[in-house]
KESE-44673 format. One record per residue (C-alpha): chain; residue in three letters; x, y, z. Coordinates in steps of 0.25 Angstrom, whole numbers, plus 5000, padded with zeros to 4 digits. Example, Ala and Ser with C-alpha at 12.3 -4.5 7.8 and 13.67 -1.06 7.14 Angstrom:
  chain  resn    xx    yy    zz
      A   ALA  5049  4982  5031
      A   SER  5055  4996  5029
***
This chain:
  chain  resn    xx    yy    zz
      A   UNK  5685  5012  4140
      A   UNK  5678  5011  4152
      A   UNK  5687  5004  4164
      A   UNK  5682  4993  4173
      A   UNK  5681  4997  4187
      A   UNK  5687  4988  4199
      A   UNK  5681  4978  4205
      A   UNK  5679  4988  4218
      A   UNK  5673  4998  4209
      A   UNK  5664  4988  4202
      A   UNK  5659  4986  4218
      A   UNK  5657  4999  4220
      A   UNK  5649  5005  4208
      A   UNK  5641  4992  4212
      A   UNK  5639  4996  4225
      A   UNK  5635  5011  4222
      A   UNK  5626  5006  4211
      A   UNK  5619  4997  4220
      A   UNK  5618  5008  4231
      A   UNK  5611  5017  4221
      A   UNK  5625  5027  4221
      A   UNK  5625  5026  4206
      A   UNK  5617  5029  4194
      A   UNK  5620  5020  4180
      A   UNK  5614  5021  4166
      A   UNK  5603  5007  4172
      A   UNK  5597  5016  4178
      A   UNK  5594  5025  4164
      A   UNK  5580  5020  4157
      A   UNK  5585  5023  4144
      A   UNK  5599  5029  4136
      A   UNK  5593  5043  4136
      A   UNK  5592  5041  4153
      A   UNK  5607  5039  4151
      A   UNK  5609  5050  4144
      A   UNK  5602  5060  4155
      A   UNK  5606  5053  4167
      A   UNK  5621  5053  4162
      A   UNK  5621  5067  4156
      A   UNK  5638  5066  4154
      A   UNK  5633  5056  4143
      A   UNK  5623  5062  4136
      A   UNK  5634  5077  4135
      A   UNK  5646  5068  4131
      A   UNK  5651  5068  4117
      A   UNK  5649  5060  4106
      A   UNK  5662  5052  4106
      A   UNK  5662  5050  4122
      A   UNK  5649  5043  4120
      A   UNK  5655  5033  4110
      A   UNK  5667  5032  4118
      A   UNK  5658  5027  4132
      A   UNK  5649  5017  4121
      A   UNK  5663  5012  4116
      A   UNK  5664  5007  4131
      A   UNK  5651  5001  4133
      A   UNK  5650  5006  4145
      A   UNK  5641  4996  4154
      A   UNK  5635  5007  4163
      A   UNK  5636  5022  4165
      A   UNK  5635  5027  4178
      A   UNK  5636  5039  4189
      A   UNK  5636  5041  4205
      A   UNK  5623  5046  4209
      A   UNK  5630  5056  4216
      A   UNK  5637  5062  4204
      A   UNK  5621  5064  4199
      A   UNK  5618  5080  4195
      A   UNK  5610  5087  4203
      A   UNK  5597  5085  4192
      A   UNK  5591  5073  4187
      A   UNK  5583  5069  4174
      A   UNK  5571  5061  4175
      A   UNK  5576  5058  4190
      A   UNK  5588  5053  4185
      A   UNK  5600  5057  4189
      A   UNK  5611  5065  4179
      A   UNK  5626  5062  4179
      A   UNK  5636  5072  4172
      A   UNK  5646  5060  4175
      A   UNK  5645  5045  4173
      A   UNK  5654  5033  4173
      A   UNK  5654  5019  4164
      A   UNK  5656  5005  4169
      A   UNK  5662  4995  4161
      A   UNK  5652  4984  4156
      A   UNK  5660  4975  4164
      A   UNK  5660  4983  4177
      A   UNK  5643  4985  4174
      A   UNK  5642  4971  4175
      A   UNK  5651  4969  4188
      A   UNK  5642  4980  4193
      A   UNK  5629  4974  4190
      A   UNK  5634  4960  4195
      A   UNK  5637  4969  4208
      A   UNK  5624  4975  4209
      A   UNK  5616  4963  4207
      A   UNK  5624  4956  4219
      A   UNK  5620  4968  4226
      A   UNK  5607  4967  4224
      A   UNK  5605  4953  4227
      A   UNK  5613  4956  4241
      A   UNK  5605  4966  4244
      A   UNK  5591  4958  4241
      A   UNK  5597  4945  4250
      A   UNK  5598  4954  4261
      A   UNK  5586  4962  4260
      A   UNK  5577  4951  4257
      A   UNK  5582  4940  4262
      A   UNK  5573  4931  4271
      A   UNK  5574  4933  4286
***
């Protein structure tokens, strides 16, 4: 089962997501991409990969700063990678789009 993080660390993944600190599965064009960015997954057993899509997981994701020292097809590849709840990915995505639009009313706002 994947747990729900707090409030604080709902913020913060928010915050480093939006700062570009953080790479997820969104930014994987299609299910193999996945597979090749977050190699952990695509060496894990049979049963630990039905176990994670028991959980539904809402997004799988890494610190770009955990990234291996290679890339494929200019992505990067994680030997590690975490889940969010679907819960948690919608409080993040709530976040990030109040983010955004703060960022857009203080960069384009009318002088």
């Amino acid at each position: 089962m994947i747990d729900n993080l707090s409030e604080e660390d709902v913020r913060n993944l928010a915050l480093a997501l939006f700062h570009g600190e953080i790479f997820t599965d969104r930014h994987c064009k299609t299910p193999d991409e996945v597979l090749s960015v977050f190699a952990v997954l695509a060496l894990a057993d049979e049963a630990l990969l039905k176990d994670i899509g028991e959980d539904k997981p809402g997004m799988v994701y890494e610190y770009l700063e955990k990234a291996c020292p290679l890339s494929v097809n200019g992505l990067p590849v994680f030997l590690s990678c975490n889940f969010l709840s679907q819960d948690d990915t919608r409080q993040v995505h709530s976040l990030l789009r109040r983010l955004s639009q703060a960022e857009e009313r203080i960069l384009f706002e009318a002088e």
